[in-house]
N, C-alpha and C positions, 0 to 999 in steps of 0.2 A: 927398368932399364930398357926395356924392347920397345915401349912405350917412345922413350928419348930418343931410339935411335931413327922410329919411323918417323915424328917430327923432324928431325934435325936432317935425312933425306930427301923429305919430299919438302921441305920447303926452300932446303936448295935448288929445289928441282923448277920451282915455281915463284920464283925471286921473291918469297917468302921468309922474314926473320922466326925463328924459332917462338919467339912470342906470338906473332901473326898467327903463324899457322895454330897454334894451340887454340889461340882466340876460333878461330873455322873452325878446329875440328873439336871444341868443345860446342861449337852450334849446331855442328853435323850431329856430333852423338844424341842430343836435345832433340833433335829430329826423328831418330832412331827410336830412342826411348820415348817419348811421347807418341810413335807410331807402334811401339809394342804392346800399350796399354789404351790403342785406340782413340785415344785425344787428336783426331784427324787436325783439326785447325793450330792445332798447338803443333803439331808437328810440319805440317807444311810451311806456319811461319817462321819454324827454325830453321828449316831447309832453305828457304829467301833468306834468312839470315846468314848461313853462311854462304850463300852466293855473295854476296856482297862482302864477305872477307876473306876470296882467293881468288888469286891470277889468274891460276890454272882453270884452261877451257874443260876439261875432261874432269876436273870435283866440280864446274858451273854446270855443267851438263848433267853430271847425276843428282846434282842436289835440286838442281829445276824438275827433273823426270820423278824425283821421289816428290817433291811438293806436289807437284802435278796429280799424280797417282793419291796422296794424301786429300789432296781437295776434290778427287774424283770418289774417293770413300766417302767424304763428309757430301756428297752429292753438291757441290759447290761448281758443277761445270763450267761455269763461263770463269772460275779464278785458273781451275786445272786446264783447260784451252789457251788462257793468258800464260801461263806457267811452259808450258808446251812453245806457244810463236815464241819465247823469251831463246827458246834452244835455235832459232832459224835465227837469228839475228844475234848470234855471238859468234865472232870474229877469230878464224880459224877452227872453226866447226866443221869437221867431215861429211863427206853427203850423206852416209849411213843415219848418223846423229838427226839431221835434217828430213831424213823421210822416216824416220820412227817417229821423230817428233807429231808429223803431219802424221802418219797412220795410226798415232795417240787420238789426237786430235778426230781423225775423222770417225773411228770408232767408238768417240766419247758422243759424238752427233748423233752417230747410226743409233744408239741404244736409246739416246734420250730423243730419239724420230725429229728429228732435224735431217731429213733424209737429203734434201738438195744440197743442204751444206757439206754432210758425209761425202756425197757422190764428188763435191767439187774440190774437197780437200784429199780424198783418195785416188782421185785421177792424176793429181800433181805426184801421189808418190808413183803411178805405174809410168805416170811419163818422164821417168827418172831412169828408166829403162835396166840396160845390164852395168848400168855405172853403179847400182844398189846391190844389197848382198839379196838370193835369192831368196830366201825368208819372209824379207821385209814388204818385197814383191807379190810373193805367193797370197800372205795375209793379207796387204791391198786387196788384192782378185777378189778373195775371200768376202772380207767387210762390203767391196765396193757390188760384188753379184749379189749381198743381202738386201744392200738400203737400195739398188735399181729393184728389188725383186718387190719389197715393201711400196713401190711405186708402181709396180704392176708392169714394169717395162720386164717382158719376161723374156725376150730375147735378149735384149745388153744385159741383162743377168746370167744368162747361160752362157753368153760368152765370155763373161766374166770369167764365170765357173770354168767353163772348159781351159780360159788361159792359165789362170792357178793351176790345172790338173797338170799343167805341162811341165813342169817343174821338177826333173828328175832326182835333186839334190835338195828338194825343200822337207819339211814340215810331214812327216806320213797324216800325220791328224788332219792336218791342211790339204792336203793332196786327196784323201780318202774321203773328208766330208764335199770338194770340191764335185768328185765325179757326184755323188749323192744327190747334191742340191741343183744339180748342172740337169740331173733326172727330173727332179720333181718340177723342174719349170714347164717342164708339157704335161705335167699333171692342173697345175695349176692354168696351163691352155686349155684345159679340159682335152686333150690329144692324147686319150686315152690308152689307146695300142701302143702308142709310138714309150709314152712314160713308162706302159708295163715291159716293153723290152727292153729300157732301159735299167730299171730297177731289177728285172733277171739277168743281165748282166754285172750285174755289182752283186750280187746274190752268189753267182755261180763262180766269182772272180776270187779264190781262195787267196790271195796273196793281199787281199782290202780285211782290215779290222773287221773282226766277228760282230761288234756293235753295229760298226755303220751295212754289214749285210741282212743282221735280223732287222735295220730299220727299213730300210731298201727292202725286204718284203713284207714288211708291214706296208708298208705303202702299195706295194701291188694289191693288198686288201683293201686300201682305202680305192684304188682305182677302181676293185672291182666293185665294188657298194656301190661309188658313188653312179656306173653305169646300172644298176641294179642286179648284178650278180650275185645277189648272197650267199647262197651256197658254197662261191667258187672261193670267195671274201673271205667264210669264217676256216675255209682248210686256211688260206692263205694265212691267216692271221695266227694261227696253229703251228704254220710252218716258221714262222716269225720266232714262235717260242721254243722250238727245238732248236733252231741253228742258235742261238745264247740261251743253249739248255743250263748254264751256272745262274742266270738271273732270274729270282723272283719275280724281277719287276714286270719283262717281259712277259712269261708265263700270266702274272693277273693280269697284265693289258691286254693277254689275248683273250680272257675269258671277257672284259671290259667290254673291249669292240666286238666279239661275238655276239654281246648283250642286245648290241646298238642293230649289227645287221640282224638279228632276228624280229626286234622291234618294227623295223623298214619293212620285215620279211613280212609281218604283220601275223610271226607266230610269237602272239604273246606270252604265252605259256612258259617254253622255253628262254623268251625274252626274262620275265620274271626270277626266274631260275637260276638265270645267270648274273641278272641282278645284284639279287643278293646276296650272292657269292661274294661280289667283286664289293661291295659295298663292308663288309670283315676286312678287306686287305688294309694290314696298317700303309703298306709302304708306296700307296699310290695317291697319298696325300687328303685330307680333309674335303676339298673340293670333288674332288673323284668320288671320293665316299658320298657326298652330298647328292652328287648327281646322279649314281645309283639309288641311291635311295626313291630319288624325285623320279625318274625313269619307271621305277619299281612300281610304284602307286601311280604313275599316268600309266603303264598298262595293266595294273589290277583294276583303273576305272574302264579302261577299253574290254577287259574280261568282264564289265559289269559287277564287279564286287567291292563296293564303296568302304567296307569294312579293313579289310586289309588295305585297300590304297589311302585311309584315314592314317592307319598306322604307320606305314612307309613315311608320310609326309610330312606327320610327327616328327620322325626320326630324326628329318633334315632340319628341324627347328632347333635340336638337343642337339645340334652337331655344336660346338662353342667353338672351331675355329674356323667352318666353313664361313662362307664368302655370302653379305647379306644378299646379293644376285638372288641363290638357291633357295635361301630362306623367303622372299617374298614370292619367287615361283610357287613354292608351296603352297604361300598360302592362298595363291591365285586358283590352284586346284582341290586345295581344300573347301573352299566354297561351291566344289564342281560336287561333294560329296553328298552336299544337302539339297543336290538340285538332282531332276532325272541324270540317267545316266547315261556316258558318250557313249554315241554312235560307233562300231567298229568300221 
C-alpha cells in the first residue's frame, strides 16, 4: 500500500502516469540492487535507464550521479565524466547540481592524474563563487590545491589551500586538512623553517582534529631529516605518537621513520633495531613490512655482516603480498652478499 501511494505522488508530481513511473522506479531499484552486489556496469546501466523514463530533473539528476559513481567504481572514467556533463546540460538543473557535477568530474581526473584537466574543471566550480553552497566550494579548493600541487605549482596550491581554509561553515575535515596541506607546500619548497612553523602551529591548534595534528608533526620530522636533523626528527616523530596516543598506527610509523633517520644518522645499529621492530607490525601494510626488512639487511651489509642481511632479504622474498619493487631490490642486494662487503 505505501508502495502505491509513493508512485501515485510522485508521478503526479512529474507528469508521470502511474504505469510510467513504476516502469523508472523499477529501473532505479535495478540500479540499486545491482549496486549492492557490486555489478558496477549493470548498475550504472540501469541508472541510464531510468533517466530516460522520468521527467523529473531531480530523479535525472540522481540517477546520472549514481551511474556516474557506479562507472567510477567499475574504473570506467570517461563513461562516469559522460554521466557527470549529462547533469550540466539538463534543463532546469540548479547551480548546486552543476558544480557537484564538475567537482565529480574534476576529482575523477585529479585521482586518475589527468591533472590540467582536474585544475580546468575545478576552477569552473570555484568561479561559481558564493552563488554555490559552501561545501561544494571548500572541496573544489581542496581537489583543485592537490592536482596544482601534483604539478609542482606549489604556490596556486597553497592558495588554493588557504581559500578552502576560509570557509567558516564548511566541511571541519575540509577545513582541517586544508590548513595542513596549505603547510606542507613550503615543505615541498624545501622552506624549511617557514613549513616547520607552520606544522607547530596546526600541532599547538587544539581545536584542529587530533589526526591531522599528529600528522602536522610528523611532518615537522620529516622537515627535520630531510635538513639533516636527526635527532631533532626521531623526538619529533615520537611526538607524532603521543598526541594520537589511541593509534597504533601512528605509534609503529614512529618507530618506522625513526628507523629511517637513524639509517641517514648512519647509526646502523640502532637503525637495525628498529627495523625489525617495525617490520612485525601487521597494521602498516605488506609493503612497509617489505621495506623493513630490505632496510634491515642493507644496513646489516653496512655493519659488514652479510649473514644476517642474507636473512632480512630473504624475508622480503617470503613476503607474498609485498610489491615486486621490493622483491627485486632484494635481490639486487642479495648479490651484494656474495661480493666484498659495502663501505660504511
Amino acid at each position: 500500500m505505501k508502495l502505491v501511494v509513493l508512485i501515485t505522488l510522485t508521478a503526479a508530481s512529474c507528469c508521470l502516469s502511474a504505469a510510467e513511473y513504476a516502469d523508472y522506479f523499477d529501473a532505479k531499484i535495478a540500479g540499486i540492487n545491482a549496486g549492492r552486489k557490486k555489478n558496477w556496469q549493470e548498475s550504472a546501466t540501469a541508472y541510464l535507464t531510468a533517466v530516460k523514463l522520468t521527467k523529473d530533473v531531480n530523479d535525472k539528476v540522481y540517477c546520472l550521479n549514481q551511474a556516474g559513481q557506479a562507472w567510477r567504481n567499475a574504473k570506467k572514467y570517461d563513461k562516469a565524466i559522460e554521466a557527470y556533463r549529462k547533469i550540466t546540460e539538463q534543463k532546469n538543473v540548479t547551480i548546486d547540481q552543476v558544480a557537484a557535477a564538475n567537482l565529480r568530474t574534476g576529482d575523477i581526473q585529479r585521482t586518475s592524474r589527468k591533472y590540467p584537466e582536474a585544475i580546468k574543471s575545478l576552477n569552473k566550480v570555484v568561479a561559481m563563487g558564493e552563488k554555490i553552497h559552501p561545501n561544494i566550494r571548500l572541496q573544489a579548493y581542496y581537489y583543485l590545491g592537490h592536482s596544482l600541487l601534483s604539478t609542482k605549482k606549489y604556490k596556486e596550491a597553497r592558495q588554493a589551500f588557504l581559500n578552502g581554509e576560509k570557509f567558516p561553515d564548511g566541511s571541519k575535515y575540509y577545513q582541517d586538512n586544508c590548513k595542513f596541506y596549505a603547510a606542507n607546500t613550503y615543505r615541498y619548497e624545501k622552506k624549511y623553517p617557514k613549513a616547520i612553523k607552520e606544522f607547530y602551529a596546526i600541532v599547538n591548534d587544539k581545536s584542529i582534529d587530533v589526526k591531522t595534528r599528529a600528522n602536522a608533526m610528523a611532518h615537522v620530522g620529516y622537515s627535520l631529516r630531510e635538513t639533516g636533523k636527526y635527532p631533532e626528527a626521531i623526538k619529533a616523530f615520537s611526538r607524532a605518537a603521543k598526541i594520537y596516543s589511541n593509534s597504533n598506527y601512528y605509534k609503529n610509523y614512529a618507530v618506522y621513520n625513526s628507523a629511517y633517520s637513524y639509517y641517514l644518522w648512519k647509526k646502523y645499529k640502532k637503525a637495525v633495531e628498529l627495523y625489525l621492530k617495525a617490520a612485525k607490525f601487521k597494521n602498516l601494510g605488506a609493503n612497509n613490512n617489505a621495506n623493513s626488512y630490505l632496510m634491515a639487511g642493507i644496513s646489516y651489509l653496512r655493519l659488514k655482516d652479510k649473514v644476517k642481511a642474507k636473512e632480512c632479504l630473504e624475508k622480503v622474498k617470503s613476503l607474498k603480498d609485498a610489491s615486486s619493487y621490493y622483491k627485486k631490490k632484494a635481490d639486487s642486494y642479495l648479490k651484494q652478499c656474495k661480493q666484498p662487503v659495502m663501505k660504511k
